[in-house]
Structures are given as C-alpha cells and as structure tokens.
C-alpha positions in Angstrom: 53.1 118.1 -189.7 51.7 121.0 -187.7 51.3 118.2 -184.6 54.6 116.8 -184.5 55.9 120.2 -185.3 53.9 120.9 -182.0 55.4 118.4 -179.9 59.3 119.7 -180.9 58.3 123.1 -180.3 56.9 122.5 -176.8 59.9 120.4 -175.8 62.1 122.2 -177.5 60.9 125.8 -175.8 60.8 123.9 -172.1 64.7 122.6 -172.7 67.5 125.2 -171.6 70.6 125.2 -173.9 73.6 123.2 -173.0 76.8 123.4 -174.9 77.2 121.2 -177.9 79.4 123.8 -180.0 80.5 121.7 -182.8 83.1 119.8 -180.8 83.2 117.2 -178.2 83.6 119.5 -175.5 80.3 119.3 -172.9 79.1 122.4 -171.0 77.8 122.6 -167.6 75.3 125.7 -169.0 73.3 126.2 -171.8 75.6 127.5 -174.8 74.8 128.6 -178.9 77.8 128.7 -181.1 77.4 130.9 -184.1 79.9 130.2 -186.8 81.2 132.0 -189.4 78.7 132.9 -192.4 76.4 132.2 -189.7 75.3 129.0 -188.9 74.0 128.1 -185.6 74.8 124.9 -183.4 72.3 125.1 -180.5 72.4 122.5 -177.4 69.3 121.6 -175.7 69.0 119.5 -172.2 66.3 118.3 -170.1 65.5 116.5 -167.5 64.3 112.7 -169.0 64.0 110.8 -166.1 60.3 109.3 -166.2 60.4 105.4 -167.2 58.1 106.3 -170.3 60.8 108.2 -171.7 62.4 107.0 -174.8 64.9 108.4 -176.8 64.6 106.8 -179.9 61.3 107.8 -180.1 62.4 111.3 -179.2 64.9 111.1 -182.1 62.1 110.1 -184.4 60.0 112.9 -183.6 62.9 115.4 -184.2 63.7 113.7 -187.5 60.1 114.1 -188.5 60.1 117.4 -187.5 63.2 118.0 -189.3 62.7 116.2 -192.7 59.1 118.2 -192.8 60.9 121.8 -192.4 63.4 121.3 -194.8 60.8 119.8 -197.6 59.3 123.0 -196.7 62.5 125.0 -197.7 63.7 122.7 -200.6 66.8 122.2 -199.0 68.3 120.9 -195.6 68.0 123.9 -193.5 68.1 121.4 -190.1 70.5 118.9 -189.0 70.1 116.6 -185.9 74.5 116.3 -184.6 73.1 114.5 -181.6 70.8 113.2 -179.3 71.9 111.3 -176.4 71.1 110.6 -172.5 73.3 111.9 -170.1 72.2 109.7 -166.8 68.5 111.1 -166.1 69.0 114.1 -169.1 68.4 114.3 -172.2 70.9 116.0 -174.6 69.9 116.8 -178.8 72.1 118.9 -180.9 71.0 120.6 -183.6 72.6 122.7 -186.4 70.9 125.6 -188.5 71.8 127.1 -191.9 71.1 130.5 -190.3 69.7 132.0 -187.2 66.5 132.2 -189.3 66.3 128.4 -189.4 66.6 128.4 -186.3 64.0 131.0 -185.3 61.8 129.6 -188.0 62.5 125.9 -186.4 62.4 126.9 -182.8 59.8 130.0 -182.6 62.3 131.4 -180.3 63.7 134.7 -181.6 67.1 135.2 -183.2 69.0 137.5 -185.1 72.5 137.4 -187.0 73.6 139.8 -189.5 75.0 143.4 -189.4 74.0 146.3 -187.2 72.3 148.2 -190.2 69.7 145.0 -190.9 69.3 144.9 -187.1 68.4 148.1 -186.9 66.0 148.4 -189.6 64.2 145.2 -188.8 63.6 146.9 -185.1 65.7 144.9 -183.1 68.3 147.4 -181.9 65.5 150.0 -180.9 66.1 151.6 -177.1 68.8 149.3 -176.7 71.8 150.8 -174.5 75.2 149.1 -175.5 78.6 148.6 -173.3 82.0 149.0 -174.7 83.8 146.1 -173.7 87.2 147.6 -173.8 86.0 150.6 -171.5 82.4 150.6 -170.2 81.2 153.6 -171.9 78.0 153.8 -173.6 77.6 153.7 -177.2 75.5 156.3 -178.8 73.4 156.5 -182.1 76.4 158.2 -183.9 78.7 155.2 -182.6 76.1 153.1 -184.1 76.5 154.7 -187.5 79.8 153.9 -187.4 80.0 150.8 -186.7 76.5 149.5 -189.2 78.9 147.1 -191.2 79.8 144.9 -188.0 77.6 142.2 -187.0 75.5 141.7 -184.5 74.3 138.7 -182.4 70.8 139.1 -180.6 69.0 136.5 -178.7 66.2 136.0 -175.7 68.1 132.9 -174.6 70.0 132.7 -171.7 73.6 130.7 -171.5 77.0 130.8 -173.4 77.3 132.1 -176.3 80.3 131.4 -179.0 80.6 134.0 -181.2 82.9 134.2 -184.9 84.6 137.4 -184.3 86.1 139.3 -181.3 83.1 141.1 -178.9 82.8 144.7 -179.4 79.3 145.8 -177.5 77.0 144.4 -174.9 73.6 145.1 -174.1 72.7 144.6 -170.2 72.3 141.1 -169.0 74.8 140.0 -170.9 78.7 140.2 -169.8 81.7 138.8 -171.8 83.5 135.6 -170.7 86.4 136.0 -173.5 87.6 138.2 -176.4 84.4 135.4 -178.5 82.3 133.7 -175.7 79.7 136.1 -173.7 77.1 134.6 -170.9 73.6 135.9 -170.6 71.8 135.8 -167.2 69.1 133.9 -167.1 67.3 136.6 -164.9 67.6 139.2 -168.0 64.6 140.2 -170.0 63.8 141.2 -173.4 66.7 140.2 -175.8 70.5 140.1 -175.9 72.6 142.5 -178.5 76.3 141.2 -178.7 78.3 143.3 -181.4 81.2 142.0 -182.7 84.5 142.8 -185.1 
C-alpha cells in the first residue's frame, strides 16, 4: 500500500489543479470546488506526453490507491469522477468526503469548517484578512464575531468554488465572484477565504 500510495502522492503533488467542479465545464487554471457540507472536487492536470505513458495504468494506480484508503476508513472516503487525456495532458478528477480526505489522501494541507475550529487548530494564527466589500482589515474582535462562519484555507494555488458568498481574504488571494476566489501561484504560506 504504502508504495502505490507513494506513486499517487508524487504524481499527485507534481500536478497543478485544473477545474473539474462537478460539471462539465473545463478550466483553463487549476480550480477546487468545495460543496456544501463540505465535500471537495479537486482537478489535477499534467503534462503526459512521453510514449510510455498509459492511462489505464494510471487509472489503476489511482483506484488502488483509492480502494486502500477507504478500507482504511471503512467507508468510501475517495472517488475517482474522471480521468481522461486531453491531447499531451493528463486530466483525473477526484471527489472527497471532506477536506480531511483530502489532506489525508493528498498530504497537501486543507482546512474546511468554521473560524472558531480554524483558529484553535492554528490555522488562522498571524493571518491579516481583507473585507471584500471595503478593503479594511479585520481585527481579532471582528474575528470573534464572525467564529460561526466558515472558513476555506488552502496552500494550493488556482480557482476556487466556494458554497457560500466570500466575506474575507487573506493576501494572495483576490475574489473573482460573490463564490469563486483565485490564489496566485506566487503566494506563500496558505490561503484563508471566509465566507457567509
């Protein structure tokens, strides 16, 4: 397990997202769509353009990968939507129970749930946040206020579909739409989106 789980995680960390967002719309960047109650549809693409490349082989692998991680959890935690080529790219779609699964699945980390759990698992430490509405800064008393909401936080670059209307952005990351924010590849450290 811990070889094949190997070989996902490598390719998986080397791909950038592209859009897959639970419809059959394609995206020319990468893109995660979080849905309500929180599942995750995450898009990866990379260049497959070396004769040797198979993709049914790389669907087996992912399968593999798959069917080990969720007789790990008991349940199906992982589902493969897709795998295709896309002329010298490959394309695979994959769907979490939670950002967890995904985190857990990927090793790349992510966070949904509300500002309180954020907060006390460390993520929104030192982190300056940007009223959409009006640019101004929130501070810890805003954040009091506003502990119920959830919160979105990713180190992945690309488009991200959120469930609810976007509230707060941390730098690096700037909102598209009222739901859909894009996070510069050239930021470091990790995203914080709050939204309503």
């Amino acid at each position: 397990m811990r070889k094949v789980l190997a070989t996902i995680l490598c390719i998986v960390m080397t791909l950038a997202l592209f859009g897959c967002a639970g419809d059959d719309t394609d995206f020319d960047e990468p893109t995660i769509e979080v849905l309500k109650g929180g599942r995750i549809i995450k898009t990866t693409i990379e260049t497959f353009d070396k004769p040797y490349y198979n993709v049914d082989e790389l669907k087996e692998e992912y399968n593999e990968a798959i069917k080990e991680y969720n007789l790990s959890k008991a349940e199906d935690k992982v589902t493969l939507k897709d795998i295709h080529t896309l002329e010298d790219e490959v394309s695979v779609c994959l769907e979490y129970e939670s950002a967890e699964d995904c985190m857990a699945f990927e090793g790349d980390e992510m966070f949904y749930g509300t500002v309180k759990d954020a907060r006390l698992m460390g993520y929104m430490t030192e982190v300056s946040l940007k009223n959409v509405a009006d640019g101004s800064i929130i501070d810890e008393t805003g954040l009091l206020k506003i502990s119920d909401n959830n919160v979105f936080i990713t180190a992945d670059s690309g488009l991200i579909k959120l469930p609810g209307k976007i509230m707060y952005l941390s730098a690096g990351a700037e909102a598209v739409s009222d739901k859909t924010v894009r996070i510069s590849s050239d930021s470091s450290g990790f995203a914080v989106i709050v939204i309503k």
